[in-house]
N, C-alpha and C positions, 0 to 999 in steps of 0.2 A: 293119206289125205284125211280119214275121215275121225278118226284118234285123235288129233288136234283142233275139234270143232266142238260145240256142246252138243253132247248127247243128246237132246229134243232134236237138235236139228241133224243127226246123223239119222236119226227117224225117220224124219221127214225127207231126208236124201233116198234113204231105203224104200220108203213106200212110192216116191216119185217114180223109181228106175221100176219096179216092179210095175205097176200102173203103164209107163209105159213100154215093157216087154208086151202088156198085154194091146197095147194099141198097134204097135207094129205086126203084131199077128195079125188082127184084123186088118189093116190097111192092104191085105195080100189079097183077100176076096171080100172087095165093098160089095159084088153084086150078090151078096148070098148074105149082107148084113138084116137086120131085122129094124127100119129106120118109123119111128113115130114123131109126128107133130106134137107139138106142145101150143102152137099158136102161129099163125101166119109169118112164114120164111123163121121160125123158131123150132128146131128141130134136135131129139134125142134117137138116140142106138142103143145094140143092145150092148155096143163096147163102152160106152158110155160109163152106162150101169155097173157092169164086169169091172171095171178101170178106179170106180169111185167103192165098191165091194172092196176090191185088193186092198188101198188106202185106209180105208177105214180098219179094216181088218190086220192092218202092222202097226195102226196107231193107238188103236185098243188095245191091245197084246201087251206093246210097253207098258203104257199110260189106262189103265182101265177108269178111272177116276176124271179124267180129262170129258170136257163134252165137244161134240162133233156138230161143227154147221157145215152141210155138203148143196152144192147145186140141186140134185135130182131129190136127195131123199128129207133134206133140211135140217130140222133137229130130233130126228126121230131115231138117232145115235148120240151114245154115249150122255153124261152126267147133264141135265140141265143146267143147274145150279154149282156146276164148277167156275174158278177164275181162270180156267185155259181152258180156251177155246179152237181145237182147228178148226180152220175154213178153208173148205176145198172143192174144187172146179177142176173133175178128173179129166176134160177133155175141155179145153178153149179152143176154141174153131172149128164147130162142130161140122160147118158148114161146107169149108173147103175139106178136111176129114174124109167126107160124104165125096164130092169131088175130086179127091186126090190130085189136091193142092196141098205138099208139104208144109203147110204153117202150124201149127196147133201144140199144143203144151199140155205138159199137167202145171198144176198151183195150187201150193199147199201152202199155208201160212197160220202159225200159233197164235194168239191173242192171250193177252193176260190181261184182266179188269181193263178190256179196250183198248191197249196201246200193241201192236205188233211187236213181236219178240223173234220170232226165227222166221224165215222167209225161204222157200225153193220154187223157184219155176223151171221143169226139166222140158225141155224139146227132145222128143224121142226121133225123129224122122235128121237131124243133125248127131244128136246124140251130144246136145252142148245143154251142161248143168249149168244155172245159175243160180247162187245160193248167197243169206248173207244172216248177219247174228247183228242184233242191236250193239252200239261201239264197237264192232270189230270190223267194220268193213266188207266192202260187193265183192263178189267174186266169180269168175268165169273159166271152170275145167282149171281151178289151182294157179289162175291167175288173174292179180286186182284187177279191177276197172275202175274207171273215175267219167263223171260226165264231160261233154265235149269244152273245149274253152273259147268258142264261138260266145261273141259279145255283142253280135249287130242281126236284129232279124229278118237283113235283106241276105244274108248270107247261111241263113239256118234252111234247115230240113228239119219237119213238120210231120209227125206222122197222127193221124187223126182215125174215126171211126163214122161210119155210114148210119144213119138211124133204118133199121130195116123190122121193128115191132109195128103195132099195129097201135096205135094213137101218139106217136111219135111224131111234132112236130115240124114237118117235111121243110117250110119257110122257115120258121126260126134258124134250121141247120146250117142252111143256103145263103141267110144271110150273114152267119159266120164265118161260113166258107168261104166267101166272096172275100170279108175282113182281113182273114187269115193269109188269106192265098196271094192278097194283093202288096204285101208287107212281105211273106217269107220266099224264100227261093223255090221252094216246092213242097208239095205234100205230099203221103206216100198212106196205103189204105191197105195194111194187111192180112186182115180180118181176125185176130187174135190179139185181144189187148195185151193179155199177160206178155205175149212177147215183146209188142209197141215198147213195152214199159223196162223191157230188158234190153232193147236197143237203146232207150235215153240213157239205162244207166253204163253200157260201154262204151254210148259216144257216138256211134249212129245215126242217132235219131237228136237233134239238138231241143225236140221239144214234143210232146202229145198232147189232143186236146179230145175229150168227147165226152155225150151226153149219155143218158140212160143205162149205165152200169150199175151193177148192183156188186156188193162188197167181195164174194169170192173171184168174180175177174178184177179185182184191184188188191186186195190186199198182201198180196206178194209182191207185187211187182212196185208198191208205191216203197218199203222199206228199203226194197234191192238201191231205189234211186237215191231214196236218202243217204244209204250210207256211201253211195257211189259220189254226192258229192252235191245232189240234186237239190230243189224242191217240188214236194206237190202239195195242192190243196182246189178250192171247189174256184169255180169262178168269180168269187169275191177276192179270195187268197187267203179266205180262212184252211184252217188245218181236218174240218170235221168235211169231210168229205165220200165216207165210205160209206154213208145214209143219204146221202144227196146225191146220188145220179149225175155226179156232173163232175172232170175231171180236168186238171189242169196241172203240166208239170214240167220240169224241165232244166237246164241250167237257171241260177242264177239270175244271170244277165234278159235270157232269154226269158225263164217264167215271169219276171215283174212286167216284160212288156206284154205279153199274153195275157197275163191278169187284167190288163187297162183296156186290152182291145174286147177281150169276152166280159166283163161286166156287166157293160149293158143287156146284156143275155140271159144274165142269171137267174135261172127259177126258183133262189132261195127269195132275191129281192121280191119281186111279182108276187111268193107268196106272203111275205110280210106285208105289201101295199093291198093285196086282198082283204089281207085278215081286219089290216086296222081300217077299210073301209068300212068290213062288215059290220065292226061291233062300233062305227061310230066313234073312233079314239080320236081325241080333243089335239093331237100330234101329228094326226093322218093331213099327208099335202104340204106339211111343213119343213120349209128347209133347213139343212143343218146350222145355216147362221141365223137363223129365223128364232130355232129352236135356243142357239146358243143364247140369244140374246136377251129371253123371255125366263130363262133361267135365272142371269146375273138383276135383272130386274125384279126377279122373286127375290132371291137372296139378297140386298143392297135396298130396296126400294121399303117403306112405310110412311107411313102417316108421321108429320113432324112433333116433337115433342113439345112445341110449344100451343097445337093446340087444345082447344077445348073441348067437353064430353061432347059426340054425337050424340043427335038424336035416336028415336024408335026405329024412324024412318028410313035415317041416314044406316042403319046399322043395319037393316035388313038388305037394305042395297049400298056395301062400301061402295064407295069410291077409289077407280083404281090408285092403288099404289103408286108413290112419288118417288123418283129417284134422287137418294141425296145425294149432295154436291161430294167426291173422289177425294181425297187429301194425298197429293203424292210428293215424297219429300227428294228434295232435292240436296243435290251433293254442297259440297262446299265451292265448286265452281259459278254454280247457279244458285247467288247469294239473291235476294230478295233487291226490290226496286230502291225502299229505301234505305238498306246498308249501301248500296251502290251510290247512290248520290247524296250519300255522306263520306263516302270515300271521295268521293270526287270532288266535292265542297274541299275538305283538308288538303287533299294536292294543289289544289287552285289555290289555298291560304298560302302554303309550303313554298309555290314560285313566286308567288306576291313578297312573299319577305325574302326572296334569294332576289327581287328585282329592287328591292330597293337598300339592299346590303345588310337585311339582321337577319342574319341568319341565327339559328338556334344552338349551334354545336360551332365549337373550333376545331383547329386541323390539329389531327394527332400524328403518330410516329407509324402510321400504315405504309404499307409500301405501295400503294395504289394511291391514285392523283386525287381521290372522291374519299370522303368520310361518311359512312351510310350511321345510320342512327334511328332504330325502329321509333315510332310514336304511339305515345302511351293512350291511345285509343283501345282499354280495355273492354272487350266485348259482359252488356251486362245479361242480370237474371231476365231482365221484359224484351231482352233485344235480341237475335240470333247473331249468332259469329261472322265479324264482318272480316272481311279480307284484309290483310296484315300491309299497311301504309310502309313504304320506305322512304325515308326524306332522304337526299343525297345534296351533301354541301361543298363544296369546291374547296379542297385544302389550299391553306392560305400560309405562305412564310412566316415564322415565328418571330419575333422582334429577337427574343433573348438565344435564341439558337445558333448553336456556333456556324460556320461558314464550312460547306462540304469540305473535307480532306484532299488538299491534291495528288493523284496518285502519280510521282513519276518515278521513270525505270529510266537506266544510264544503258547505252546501249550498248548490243550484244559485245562491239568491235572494238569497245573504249578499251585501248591499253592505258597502263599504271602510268605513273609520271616515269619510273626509272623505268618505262620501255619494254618490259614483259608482259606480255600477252598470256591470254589461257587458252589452252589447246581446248576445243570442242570436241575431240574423238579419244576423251579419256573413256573408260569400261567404268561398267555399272561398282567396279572394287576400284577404281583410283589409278588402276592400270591407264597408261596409253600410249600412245604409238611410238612415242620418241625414246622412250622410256622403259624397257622390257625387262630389263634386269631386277628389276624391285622396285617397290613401292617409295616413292616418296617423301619425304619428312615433310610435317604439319607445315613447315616453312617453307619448304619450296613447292607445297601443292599448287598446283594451275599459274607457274611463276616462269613457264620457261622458255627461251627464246621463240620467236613467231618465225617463220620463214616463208619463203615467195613462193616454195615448190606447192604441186597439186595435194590436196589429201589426197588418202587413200580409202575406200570404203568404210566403214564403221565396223569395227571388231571389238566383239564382248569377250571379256577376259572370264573363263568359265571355273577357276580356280578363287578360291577367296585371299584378300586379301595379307602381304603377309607382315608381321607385325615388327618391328625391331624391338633387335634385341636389348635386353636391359644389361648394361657391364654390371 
């Protein structure tokens, strides 16, 4: 398996398994663990520590040049100033962990100049890898995954996260929740995002939504889903999401309607309508059409050229800007008022002399009953192209023109005067029915006696015809 993957991320596969050999060990005596607080219901071990040690310690080893961002220790590993970055969260769900509640993960994921490049999140208590490489797709113990194809959010499963830090707003959540809950089928609250984010991308989970993460519980698990088929980003549906605390993801179908319903939510908004109250921005309160509008008004609007210089006065206080009159050209359908009622004028001329018999054109040799004849209503340089007039004159019989040809045909059955008839069921060569022995002479072709009997069907003589001989 691991031969045909990129070596960063066989690393990263390595250092996960190892990380979690050392979780399962401890998971055998939590009560002889060594557990500290970090902050109310936020809580580290000392496997923790040991778990995020191993990691770091097989990802130096490769890579010594590489800089390390870890949960417990930060950047106090490996190269600051490198363009690869790992980020890792050697134990997600430290909580259940603690409890022996199998949920929890390691997550490791590479960064280069900011964009995720190799992703793993291992669950050690399953023993199920999930790994995936920028363009090459998700994958699960050697086999793809894709997100689910759930396209309605009365039909999805939701899996989301509890705010449980300490200024974490408890209403804000609730009233999400409430949003969320009353649109999708259900919601499910496992206490490890990295793995939430690995159930969207096998299809599981048709969507996750939560607030207050910080980038090593996301940054694995947000790549897993893209390549799985996913999207994620913050509650707006921008993409910058692993600095904003705020998390949104899921199919397709399913993330655009999640984006709509968490919006109103969003703490990136709130803090831009802060910011521009604080410093007084001349934009703040203004609505997007408000704003569109005052734009096209800067841009389009001035003072007309035909006036005069301002005053002192006037110049120290313009006067707002005027909007000039839009010039929008229109097609050749939408000819102007008065090409139209000059058009209209000449067809009223046009029936006027078809009603009292001068017409302008004689009838020609067209095979249509109407002689059309454009009028020489040349469009000029001061006028716009008026629409092309057609006079239509009623073709009239020619004095001098001969008299139609009559067309007549002798019918089929007319015999000769001397009483020969022509047989109908001669062959496409001269052959016919009465007649099988040979062709014909030019003199007695179609000359031969008629009879009362029935024919007989139609037979093609498939031999060509033959010719007589020359003495």
């Amino acid at each position: 398996m691991s031969q045909s993957l990129h070596p960063m991320l066989n690393i990263a596969i390595k250092a996960a398994r190892a990380a979690g050999a050392v979780i399962n060990r401890g998971s055998m005596d939590l009560d002889l663990l060594t557990v500290e607080s970090k902050g109310p219901n936020d809580f580290v071990s000392e496997v923790d520590r040991m778990a995020e040690q191993v990691v770091i310690e097989t990802l130096l080893q490769a890579y010594p040049g590489h800089g390390i961002l870890a949960e417990e220790s930060g950047r106090e590993h490996g190269a600051r100033d490198s363009d690869y970055v790992w980020i890792i969260d050697p134990l997600d769900g430290t909580t259940n962990f603690l409890h022996g509640l199998p949920i929890y993960a390691v997550s490791i994921a590479l960064s280069y100049r900011g964009q995720i490049q190799q992703a793993v999140v291992y669950d050690p208590a399953r023993n199920d890898l999930f790994y995936a490489s920028r363009g090459r797709g998700a994958y699960m113990n050697d086999r793809r995954i894709r997100v689910s194809r759930r396209v309605r959010m009365a039909d999805s499963l939701i899996g989301t996260g509890f705010p449980f830090r300490k200024g974490d707003n408890l209403q804000r959540y609730l009233r999400m929740f409430e949003t969320v809950m009353t649109a999708a089928a259900g919601l499910r609250r496992t206490g490890s995002a990295a793995l939430d984010l690995c159930y969207v991308a096998a299809g599981w989970f048709d969507g996750f939504f939560e607030t207050g993460l910080n980038p090593w519980d996301v940054a694995a698990g947000s790549l897993i889903i893209t390549e799985a088929g996913g999207l994620c980003g913050n509650f707006t549906g921008e993409a910058d999401f692993l600095n904003q605390r705020e998390l949104v993801c899921g199919t397709p179908r399913i993330y655009a309607q999640m984006v709509k319903m968490l919006t109103p939510f969003s703490r990136v908004i709130k803090a831009d309508e802060a910011s521009d109250a604080a410093a007084g921005a001349p934009g703040a309160g203004v609505t997007p059409t408000e704003a569109l509008a005052a734009s096209m008004a800067r841009g389009i609007g001035g003072a007309d050229e035909g006036t005069t210089a301002t005053t002192a006065t006037d110049a120290a206080a313009p006067a707002p800007a005027k909007r000039k009159p839009l010039r929008i050209r229109k097609t050749a359908e939408e000819a102007p008022a008065e090409v139209a009622a000059i058009a209209r004028a000449d067809v009223d001329a046009v029936q006027a002399d078809d009603a009292t018999g001068t017409a302008t054109a004689t009838a020609t040799d067209t095979p249509s009953d109407e002689a059309i004849t454009p009028t020489d209503d040349a469009p000029t340089a001061d006028s716009p192209a008026a629409p092309r007039v057609i006079r239509r004159i009623p073709r009239e019989a020619a004095p001098d023109s001969p008299p139609a040809r009559e067309q007549t045909r002798a019918p089929r059955d007319r015999a000769p005067a001397d009483g020969r008839g022509r047989d109908d069921n001669r062959g496409s060569w001269g052959g016919d029915r009465d007649n099988r022995n040979g062709p014909r002479g030019p003199a007695d072709r179609g000359q031969g006696p008629r009879t009362g009997a029935p024919r007989g069907p139609l037979r093609l003589s498939r031999s060509p015809p033959q010719l007589p001989r020359l003495s």
